[in-house]
mmCIF file of the N, C-alpha and C atoms, coordinates in Angstrom:
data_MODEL
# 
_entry.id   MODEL 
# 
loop_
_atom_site.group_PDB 
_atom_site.id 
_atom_site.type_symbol 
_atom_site.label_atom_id 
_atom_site.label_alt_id 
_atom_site.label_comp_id 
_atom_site.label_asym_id 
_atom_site.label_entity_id 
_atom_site.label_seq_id 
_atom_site.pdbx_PDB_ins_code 
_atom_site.Cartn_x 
_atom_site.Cartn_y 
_atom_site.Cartn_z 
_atom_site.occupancy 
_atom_site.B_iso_or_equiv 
_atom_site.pdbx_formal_charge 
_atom_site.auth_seq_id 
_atom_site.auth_comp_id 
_atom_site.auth_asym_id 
_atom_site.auth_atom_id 
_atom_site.pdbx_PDB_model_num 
ATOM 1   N N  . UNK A 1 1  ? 6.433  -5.463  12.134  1.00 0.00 ? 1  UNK A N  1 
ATOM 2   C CA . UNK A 1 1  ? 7.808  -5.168  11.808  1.00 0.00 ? 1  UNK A CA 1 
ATOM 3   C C  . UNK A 1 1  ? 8.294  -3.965  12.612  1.00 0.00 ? 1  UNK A C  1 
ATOM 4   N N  . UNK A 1 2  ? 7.502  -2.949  12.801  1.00 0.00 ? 2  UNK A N  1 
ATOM 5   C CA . UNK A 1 2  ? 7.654  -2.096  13.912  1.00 0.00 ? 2  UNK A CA 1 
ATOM 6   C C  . UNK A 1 2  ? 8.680  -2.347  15.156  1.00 0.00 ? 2  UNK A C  1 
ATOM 7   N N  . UNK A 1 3  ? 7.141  -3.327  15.825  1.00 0.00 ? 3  UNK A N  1 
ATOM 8   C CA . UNK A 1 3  ? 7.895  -3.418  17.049  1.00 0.00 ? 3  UNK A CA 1 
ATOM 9   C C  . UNK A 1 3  ? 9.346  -4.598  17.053  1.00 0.00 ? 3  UNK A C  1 
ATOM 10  N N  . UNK A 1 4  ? 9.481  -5.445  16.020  1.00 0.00 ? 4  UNK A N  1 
ATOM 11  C CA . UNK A 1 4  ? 10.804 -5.893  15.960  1.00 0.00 ? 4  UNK A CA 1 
ATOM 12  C C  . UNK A 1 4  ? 11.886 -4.861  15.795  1.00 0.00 ? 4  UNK A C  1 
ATOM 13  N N  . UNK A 1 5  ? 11.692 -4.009  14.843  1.00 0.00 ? 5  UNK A N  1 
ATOM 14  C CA . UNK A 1 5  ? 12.569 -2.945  14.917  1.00 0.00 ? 5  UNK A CA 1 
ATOM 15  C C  . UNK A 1 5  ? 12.996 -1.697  15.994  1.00 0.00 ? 5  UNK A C  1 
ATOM 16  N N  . UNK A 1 6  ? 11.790 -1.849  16.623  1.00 0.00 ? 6  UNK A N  1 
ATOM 17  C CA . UNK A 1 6  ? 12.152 -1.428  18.612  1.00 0.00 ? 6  UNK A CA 1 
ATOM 18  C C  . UNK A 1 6  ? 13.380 -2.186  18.745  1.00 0.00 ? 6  UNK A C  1 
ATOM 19  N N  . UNK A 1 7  ? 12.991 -3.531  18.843  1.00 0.00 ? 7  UNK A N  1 
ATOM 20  C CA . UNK A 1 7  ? 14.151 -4.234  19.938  1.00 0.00 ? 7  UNK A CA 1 
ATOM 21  C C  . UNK A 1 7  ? 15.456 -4.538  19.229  1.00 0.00 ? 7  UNK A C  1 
ATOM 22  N N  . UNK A 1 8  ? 15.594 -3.519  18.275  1.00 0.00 ? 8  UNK A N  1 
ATOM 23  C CA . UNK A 1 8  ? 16.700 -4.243  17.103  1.00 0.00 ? 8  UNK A CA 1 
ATOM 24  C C  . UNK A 1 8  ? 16.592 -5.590  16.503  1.00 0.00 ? 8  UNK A C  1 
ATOM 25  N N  . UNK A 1 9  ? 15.004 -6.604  16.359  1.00 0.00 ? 9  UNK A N  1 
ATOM 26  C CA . UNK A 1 9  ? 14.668 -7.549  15.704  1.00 0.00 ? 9  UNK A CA 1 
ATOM 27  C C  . UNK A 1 9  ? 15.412 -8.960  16.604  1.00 0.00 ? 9  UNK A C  1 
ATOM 28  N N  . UNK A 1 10 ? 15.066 -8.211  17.995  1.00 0.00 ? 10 UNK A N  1 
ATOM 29  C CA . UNK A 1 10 ? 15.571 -9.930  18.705  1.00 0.00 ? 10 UNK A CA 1 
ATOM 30  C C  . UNK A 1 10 ? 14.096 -10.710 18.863  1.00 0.00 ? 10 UNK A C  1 
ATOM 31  N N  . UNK A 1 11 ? 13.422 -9.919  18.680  1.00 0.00 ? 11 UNK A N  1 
ATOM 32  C CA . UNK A 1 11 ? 11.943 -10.600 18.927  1.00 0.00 ? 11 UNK A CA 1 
ATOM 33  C C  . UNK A 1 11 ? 10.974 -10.273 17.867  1.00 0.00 ? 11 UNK A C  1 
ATOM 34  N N  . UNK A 1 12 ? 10.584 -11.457 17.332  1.00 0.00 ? 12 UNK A N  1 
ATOM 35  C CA . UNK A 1 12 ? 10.216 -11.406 16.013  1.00 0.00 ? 12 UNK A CA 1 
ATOM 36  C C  . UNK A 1 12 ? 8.654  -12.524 16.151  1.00 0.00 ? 12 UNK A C  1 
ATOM 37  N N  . UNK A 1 13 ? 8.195  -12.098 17.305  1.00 0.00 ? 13 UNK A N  1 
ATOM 38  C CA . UNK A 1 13 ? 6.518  -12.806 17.697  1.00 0.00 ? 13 UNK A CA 1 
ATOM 39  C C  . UNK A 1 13 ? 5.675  -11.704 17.303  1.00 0.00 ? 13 UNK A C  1 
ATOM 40  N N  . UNK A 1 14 ? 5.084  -11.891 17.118  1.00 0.00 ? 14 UNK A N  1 
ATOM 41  C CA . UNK A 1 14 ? 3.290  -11.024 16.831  1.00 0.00 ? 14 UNK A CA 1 
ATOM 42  C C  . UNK A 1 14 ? 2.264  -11.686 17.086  1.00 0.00 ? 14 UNK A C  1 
ATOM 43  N N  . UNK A 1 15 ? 0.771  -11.488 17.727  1.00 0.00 ? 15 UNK A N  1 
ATOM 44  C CA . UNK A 1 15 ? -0.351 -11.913 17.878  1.00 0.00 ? 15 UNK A CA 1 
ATOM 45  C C  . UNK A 1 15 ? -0.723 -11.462 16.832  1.00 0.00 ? 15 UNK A C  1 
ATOM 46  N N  . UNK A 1 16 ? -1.285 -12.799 16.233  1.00 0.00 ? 16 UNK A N  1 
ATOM 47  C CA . UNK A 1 16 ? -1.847 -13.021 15.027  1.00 0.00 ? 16 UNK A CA 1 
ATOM 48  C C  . UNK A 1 16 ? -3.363 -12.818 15.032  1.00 0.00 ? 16 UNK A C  1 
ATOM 49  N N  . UNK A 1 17 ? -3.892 -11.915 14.228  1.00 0.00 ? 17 UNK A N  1 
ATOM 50  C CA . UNK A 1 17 ? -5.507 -11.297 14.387  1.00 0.00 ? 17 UNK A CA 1 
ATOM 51  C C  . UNK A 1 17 ? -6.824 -12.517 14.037  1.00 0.00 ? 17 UNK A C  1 
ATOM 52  N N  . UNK A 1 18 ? -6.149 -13.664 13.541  1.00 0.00 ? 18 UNK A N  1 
ATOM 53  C CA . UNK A 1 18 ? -7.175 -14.684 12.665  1.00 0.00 ? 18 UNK A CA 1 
ATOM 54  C C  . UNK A 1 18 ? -7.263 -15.455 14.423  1.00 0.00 ? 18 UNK A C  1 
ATOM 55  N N  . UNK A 1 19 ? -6.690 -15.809 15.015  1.00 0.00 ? 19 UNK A N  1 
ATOM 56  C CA . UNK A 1 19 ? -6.473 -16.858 16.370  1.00 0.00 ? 19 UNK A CA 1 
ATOM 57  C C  . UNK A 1 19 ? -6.146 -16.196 17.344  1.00 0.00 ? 19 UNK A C  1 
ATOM 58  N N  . UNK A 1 20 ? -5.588 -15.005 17.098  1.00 0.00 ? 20 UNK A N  1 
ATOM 59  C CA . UNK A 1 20 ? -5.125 -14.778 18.536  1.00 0.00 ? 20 UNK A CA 1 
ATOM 60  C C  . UNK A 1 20 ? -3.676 -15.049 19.218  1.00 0.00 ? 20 UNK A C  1 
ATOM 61  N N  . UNK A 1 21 ? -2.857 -15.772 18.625  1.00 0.00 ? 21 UNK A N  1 
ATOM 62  C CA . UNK A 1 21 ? -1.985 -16.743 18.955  1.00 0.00 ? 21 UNK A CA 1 
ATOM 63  C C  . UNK A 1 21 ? -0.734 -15.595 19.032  1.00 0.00 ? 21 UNK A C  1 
ATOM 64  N N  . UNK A 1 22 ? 0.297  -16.104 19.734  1.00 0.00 ? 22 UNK A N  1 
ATOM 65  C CA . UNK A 1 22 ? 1.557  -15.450 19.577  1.00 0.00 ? 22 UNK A CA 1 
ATOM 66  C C  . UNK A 1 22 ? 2.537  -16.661 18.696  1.00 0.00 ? 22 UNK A C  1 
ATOM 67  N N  . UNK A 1 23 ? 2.853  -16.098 17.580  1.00 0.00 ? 23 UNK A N  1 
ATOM 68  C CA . UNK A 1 23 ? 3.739  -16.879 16.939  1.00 0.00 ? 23 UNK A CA 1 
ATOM 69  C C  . UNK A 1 23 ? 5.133  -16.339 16.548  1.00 0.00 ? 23 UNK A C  1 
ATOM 70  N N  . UNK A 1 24 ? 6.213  -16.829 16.080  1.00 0.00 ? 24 UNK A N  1 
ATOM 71  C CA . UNK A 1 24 ? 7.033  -16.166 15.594  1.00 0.00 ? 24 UNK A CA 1 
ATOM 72  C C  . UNK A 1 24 ? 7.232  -16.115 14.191  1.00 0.00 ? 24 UNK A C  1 
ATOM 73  N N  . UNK A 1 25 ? 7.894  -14.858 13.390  1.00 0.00 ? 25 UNK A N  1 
ATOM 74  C CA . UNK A 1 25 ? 7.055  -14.310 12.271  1.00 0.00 ? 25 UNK A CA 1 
ATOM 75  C C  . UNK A 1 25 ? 7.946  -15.556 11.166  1.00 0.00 ? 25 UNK A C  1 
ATOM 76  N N  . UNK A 1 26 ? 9.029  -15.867 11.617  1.00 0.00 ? 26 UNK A N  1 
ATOM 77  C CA . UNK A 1 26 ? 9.814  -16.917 10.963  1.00 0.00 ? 26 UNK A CA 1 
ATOM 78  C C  . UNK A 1 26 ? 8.651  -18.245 10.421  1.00 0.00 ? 26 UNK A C  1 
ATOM 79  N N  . UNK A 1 27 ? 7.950  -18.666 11.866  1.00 0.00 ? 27 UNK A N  1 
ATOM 80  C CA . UNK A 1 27 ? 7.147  -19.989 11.701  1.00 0.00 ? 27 UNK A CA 1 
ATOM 81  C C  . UNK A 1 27 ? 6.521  -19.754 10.730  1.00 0.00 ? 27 UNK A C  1 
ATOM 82  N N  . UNK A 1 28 ? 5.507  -18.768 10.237  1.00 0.00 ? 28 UNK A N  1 
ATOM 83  C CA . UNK A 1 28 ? 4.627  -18.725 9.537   1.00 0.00 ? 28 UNK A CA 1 
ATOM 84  C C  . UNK A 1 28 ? 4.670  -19.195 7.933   1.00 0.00 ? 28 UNK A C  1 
ATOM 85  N N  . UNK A 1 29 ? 3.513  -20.155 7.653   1.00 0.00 ? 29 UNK A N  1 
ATOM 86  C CA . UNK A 1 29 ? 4.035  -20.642 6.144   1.00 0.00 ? 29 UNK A CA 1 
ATOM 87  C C  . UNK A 1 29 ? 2.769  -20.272 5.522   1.00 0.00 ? 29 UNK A C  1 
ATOM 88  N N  . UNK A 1 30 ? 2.984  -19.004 4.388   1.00 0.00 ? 30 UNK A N  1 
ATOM 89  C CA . UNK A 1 30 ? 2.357  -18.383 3.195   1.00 0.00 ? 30 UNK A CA 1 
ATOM 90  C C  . UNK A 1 30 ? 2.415  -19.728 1.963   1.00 0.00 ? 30 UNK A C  1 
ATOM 91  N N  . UNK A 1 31 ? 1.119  -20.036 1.598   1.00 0.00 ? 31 UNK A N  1 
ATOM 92  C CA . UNK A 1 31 ? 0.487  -20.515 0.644   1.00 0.00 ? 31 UNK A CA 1 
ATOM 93  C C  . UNK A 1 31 ? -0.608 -19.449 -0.295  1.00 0.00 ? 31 UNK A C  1 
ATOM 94  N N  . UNK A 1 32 ? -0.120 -19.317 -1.523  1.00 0.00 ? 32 UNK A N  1 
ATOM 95  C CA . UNK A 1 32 ? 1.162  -19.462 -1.914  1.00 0.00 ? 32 UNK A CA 1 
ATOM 96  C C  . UNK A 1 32 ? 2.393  -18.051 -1.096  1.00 0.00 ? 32 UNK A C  1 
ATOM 97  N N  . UNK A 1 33 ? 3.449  -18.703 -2.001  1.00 0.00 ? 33 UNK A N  1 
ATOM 98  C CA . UNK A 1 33 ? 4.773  -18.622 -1.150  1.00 0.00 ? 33 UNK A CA 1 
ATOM 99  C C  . UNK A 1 33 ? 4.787  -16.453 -1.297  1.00 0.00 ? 33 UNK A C  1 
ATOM 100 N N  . UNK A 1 34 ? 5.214  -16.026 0.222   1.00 0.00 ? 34 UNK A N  1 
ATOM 101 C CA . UNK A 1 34 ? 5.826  -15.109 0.291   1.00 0.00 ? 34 UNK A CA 1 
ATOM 102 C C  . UNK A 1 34 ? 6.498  -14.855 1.377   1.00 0.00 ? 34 UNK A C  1 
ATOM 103 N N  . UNK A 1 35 ? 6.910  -13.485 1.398   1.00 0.00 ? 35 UNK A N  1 
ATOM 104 C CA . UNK A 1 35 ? 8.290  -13.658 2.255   1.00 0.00 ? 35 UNK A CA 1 
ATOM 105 C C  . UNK A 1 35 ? 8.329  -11.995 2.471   1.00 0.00 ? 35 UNK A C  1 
ATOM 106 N N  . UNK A 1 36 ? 9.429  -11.904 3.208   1.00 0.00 ? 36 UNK A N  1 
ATOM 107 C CA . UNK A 1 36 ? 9.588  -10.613 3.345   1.00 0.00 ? 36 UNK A CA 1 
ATOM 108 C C  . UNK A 1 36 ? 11.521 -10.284 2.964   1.00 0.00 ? 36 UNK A C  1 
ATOM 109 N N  . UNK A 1 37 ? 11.732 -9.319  2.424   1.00 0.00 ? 37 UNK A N  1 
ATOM 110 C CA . UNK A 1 37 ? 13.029 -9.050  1.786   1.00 0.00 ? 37 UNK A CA 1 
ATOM 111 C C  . UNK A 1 37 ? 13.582 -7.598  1.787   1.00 0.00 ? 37 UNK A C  1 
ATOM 112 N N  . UNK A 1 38 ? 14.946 -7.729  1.878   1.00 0.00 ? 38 UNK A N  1 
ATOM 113 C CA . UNK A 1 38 ? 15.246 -6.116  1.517   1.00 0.00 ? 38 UNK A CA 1 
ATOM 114 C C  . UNK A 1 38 ? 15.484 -5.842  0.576   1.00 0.00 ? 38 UNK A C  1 
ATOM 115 N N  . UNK A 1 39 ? 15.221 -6.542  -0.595  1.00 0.00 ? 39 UNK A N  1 
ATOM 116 C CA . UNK A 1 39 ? 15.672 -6.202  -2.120  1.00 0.00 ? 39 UNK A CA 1 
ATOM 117 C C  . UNK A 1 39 ? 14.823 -7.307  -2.777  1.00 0.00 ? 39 UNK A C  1 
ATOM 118 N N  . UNK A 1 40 ? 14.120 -6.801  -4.221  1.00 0.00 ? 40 UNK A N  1 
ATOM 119 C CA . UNK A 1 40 ? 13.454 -7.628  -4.717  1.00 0.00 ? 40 UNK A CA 1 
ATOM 120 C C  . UNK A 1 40 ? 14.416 -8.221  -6.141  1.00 0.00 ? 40 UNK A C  1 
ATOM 121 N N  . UNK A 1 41 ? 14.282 -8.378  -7.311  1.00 0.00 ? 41 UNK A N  1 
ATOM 122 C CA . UNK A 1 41 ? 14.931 -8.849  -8.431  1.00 0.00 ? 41 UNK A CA 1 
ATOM 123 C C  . UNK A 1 41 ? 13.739 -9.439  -9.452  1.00 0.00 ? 41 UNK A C  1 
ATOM 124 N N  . UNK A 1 42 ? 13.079 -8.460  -10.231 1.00 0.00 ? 42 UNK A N  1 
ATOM 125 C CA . UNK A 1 42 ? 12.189 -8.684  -11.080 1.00 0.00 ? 42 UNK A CA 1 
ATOM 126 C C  . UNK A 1 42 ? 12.631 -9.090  -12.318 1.00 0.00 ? 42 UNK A C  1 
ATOM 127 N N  . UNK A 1 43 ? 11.480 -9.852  -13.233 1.00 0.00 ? 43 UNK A N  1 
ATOM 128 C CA . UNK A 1 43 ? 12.448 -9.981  -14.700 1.00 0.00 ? 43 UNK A CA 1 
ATOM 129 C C  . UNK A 1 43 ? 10.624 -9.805  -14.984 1.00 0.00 ? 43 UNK A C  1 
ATOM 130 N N  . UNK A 1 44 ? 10.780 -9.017  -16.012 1.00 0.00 ? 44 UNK A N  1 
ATOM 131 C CA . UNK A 1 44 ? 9.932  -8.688  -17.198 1.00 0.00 ? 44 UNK A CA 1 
ATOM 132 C C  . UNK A 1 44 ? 9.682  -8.970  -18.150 1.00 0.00 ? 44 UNK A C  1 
ATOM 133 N N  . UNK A 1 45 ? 8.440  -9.878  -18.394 1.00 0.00 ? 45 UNK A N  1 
ATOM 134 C CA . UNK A 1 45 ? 8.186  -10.949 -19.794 1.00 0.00 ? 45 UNK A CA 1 
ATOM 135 C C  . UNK A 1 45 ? 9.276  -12.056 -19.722 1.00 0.00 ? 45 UNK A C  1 
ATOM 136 N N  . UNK A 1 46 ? 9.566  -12.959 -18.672 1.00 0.00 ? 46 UNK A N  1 
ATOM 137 C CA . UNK A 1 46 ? 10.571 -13.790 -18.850 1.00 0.00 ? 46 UNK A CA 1 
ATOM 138 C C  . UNK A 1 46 ? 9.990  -14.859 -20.144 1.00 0.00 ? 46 UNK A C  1 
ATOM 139 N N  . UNK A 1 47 ? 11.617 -15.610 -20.603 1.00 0.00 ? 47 UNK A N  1 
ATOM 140 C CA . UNK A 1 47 ? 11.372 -16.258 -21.699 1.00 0.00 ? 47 UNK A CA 1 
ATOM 141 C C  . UNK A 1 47 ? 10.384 -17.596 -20.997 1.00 0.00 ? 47 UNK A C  1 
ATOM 142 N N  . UNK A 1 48 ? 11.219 -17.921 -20.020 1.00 0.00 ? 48 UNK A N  1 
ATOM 143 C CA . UNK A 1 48 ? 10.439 -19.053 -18.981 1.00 0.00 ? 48 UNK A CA 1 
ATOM 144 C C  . UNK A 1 48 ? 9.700  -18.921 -17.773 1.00 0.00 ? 48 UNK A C  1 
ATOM 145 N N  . UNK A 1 49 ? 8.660  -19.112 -17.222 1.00 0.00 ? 49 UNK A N  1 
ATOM 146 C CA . UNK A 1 49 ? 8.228  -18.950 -16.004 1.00 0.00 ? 49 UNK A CA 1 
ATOM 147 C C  . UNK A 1 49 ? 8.677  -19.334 -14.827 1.00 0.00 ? 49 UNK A C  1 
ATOM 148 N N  . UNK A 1 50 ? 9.618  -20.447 -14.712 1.00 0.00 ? 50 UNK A N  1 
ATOM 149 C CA . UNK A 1 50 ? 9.822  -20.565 -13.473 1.00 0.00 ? 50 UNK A CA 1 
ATOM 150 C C  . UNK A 1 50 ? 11.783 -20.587 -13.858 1.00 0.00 ? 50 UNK A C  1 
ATOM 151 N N  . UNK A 1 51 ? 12.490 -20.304 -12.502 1.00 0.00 ? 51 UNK A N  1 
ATOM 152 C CA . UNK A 1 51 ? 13.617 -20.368 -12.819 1.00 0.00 ? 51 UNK A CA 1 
ATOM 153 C C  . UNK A 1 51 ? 13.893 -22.234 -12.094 1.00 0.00 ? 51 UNK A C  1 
ATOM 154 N N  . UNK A 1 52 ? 14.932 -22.587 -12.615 1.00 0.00 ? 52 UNK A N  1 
ATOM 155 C CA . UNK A 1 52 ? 15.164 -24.047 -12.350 1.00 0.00 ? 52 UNK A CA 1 
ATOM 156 C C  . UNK A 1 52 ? 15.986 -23.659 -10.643 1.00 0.00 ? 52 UNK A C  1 
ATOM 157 N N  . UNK A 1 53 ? 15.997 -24.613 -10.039 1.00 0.00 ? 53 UNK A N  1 
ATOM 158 C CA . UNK A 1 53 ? 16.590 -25.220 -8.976  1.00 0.00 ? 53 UNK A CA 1 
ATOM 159 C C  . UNK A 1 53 ? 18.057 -24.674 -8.398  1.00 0.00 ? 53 UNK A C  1 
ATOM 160 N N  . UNK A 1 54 ? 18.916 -25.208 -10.268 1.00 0.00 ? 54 UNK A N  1 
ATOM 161 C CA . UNK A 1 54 ? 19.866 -24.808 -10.563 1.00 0.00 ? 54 UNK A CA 1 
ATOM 162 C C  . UNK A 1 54 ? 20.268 -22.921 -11.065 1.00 0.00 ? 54 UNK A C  1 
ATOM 163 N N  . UNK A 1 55 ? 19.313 -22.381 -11.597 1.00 0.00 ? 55 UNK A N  1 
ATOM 164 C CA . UNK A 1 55 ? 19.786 -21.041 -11.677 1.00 0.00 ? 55 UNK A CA 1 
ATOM 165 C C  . UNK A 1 55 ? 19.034 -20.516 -10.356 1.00 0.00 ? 55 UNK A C  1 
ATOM 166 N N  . UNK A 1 56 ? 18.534 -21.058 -9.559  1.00 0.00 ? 56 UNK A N  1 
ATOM 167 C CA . UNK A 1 56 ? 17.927 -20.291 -7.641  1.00 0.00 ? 56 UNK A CA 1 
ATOM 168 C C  . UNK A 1 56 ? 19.239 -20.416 -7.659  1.00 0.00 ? 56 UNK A C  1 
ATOM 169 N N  . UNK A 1 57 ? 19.807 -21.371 -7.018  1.00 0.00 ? 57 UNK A N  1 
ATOM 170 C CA . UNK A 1 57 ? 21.214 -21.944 -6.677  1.00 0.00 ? 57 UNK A CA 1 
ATOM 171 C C  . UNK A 1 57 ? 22.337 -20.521 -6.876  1.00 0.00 ? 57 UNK A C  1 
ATOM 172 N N  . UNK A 1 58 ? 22.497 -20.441 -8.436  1.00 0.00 ? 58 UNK A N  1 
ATOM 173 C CA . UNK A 1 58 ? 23.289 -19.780 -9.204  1.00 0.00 ? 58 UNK A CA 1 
ATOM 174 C C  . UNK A 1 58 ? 23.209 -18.147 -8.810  1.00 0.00 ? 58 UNK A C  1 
ATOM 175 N N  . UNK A 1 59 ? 22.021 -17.715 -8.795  1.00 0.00 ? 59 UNK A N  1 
ATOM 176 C CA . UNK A 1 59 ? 21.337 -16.778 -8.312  1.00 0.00 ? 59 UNK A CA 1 
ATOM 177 C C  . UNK A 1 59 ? 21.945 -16.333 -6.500  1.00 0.00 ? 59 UNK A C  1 
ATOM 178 N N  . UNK A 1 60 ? 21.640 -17.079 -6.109  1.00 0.00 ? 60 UNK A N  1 
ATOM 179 C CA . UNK A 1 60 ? 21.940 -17.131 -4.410  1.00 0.00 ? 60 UNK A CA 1 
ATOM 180 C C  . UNK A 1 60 ? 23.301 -16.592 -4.525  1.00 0.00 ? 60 UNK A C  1 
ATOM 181 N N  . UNK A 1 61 ? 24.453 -18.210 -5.087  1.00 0.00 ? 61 UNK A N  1 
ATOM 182 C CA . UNK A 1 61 ? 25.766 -17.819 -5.119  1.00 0.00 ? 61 UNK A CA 1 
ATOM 183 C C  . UNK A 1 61 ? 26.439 -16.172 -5.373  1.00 0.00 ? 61 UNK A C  1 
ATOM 184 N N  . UNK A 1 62 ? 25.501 -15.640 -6.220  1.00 0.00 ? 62 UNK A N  1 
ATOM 185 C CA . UNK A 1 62 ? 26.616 -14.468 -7.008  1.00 0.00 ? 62 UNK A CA 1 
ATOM 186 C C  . UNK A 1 62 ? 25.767 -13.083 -5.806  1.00 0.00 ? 62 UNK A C  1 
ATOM 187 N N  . UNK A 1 63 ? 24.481 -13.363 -5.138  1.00 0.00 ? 63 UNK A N  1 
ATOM 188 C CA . UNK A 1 63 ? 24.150 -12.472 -4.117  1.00 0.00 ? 63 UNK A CA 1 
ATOM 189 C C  . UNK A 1 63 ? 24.960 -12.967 -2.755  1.00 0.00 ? 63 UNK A C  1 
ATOM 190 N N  . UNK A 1 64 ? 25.072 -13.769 -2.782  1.00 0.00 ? 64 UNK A N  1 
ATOM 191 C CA . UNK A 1 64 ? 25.964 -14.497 -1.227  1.00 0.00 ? 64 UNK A CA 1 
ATOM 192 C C  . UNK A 1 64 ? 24.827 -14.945 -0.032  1.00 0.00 ? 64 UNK A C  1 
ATOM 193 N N  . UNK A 1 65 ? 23.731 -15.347 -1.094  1.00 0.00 ? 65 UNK A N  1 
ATOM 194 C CA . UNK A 1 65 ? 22.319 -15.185 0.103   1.00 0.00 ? 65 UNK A CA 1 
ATOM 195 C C  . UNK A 1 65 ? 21.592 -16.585 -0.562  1.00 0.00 ? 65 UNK A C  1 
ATOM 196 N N  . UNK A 1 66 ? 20.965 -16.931 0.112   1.00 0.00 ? 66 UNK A N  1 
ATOM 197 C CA . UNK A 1 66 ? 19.843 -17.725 -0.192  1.00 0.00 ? 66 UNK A CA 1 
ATOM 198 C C  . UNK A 1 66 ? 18.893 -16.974 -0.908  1.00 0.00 ? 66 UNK A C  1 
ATOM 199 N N  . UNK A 1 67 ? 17.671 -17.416 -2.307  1.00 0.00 ? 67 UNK A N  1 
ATOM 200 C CA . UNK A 1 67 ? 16.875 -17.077 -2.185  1.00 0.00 ? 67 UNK A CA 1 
ATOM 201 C C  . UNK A 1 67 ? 16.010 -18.182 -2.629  1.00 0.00 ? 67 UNK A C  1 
ATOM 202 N N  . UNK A 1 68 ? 14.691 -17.804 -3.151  1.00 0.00 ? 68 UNK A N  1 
ATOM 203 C CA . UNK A 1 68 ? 13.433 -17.896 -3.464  1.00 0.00 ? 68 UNK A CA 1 
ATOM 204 C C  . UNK A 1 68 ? 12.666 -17.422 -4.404  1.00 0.00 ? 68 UNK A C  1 
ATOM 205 N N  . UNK A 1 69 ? 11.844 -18.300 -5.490  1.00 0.00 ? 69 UNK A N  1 
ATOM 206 C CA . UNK A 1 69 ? 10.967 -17.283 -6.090  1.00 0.00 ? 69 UNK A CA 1 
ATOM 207 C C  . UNK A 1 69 ? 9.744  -17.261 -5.602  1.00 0.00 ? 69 UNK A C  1 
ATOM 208 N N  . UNK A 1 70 ? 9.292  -16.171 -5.574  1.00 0.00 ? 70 UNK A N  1 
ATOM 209 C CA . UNK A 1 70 ? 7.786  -15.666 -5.213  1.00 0.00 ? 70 UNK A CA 1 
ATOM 210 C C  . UNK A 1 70 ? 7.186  -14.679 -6.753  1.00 0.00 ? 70 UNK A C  1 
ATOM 211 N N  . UNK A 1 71 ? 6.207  -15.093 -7.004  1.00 0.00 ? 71 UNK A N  1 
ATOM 212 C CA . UNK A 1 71 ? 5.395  -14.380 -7.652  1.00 0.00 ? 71 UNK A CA 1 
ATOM 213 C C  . UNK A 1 71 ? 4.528  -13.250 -7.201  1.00 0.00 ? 71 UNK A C  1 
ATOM 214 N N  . UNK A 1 72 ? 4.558  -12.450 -8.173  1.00 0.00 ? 72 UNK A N  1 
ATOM 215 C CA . UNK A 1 72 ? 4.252  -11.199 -7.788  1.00 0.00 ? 72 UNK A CA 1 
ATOM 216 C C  . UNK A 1 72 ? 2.535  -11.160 -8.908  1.00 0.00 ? 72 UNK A C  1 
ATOM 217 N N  . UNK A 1 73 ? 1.445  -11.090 -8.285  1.00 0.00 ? 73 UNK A N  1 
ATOM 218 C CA . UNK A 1 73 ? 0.400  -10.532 -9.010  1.00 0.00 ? 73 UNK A CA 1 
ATOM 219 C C  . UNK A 1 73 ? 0.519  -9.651  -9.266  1.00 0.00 ? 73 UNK A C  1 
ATOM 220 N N  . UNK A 1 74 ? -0.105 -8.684  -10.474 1.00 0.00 ? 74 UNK A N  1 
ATOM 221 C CA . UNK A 1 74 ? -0.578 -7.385  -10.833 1.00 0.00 ? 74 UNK A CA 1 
ATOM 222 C C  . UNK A 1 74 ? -2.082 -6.976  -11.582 1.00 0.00 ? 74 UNK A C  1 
# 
């Protein structure tokens, strides 16, 4: 993230330490799911574990963004 932030984030490749490879940091798919963000949005003891489809959706709309849930271990 460094050196993207050198170039003002026009280049967003890294050599990856497992292969060797130059990839871009977009391609990469985390199993399970994570991501990188400038703001997180926690809920504490939710009543339900996962949010539906429809409140991601709902969620997105009122930030003006796409998102995602990712779980957080502790």
């Amino acid at each position: 993230m460094d050196a993207a932030y050198a170039v003002h984030y026009r280049d967003f490749t890294a050599v990856l330490p497992c292969c060797n490879e130059r990839c871009a940091l977009h391609e990469l798919i985390f199993d399970p799911a994570a991501g990188y963000a400038r703001y997180s949005l926690a809920a504490q003891n939710p009543i339900e574990y996962c949010l539906t489809p429809a409140q991601l959706d709902a969620v997105g709309k009122a930030l003006g963004s796409e998102v995602r849930q990712i779980w957080r271990h502790i």
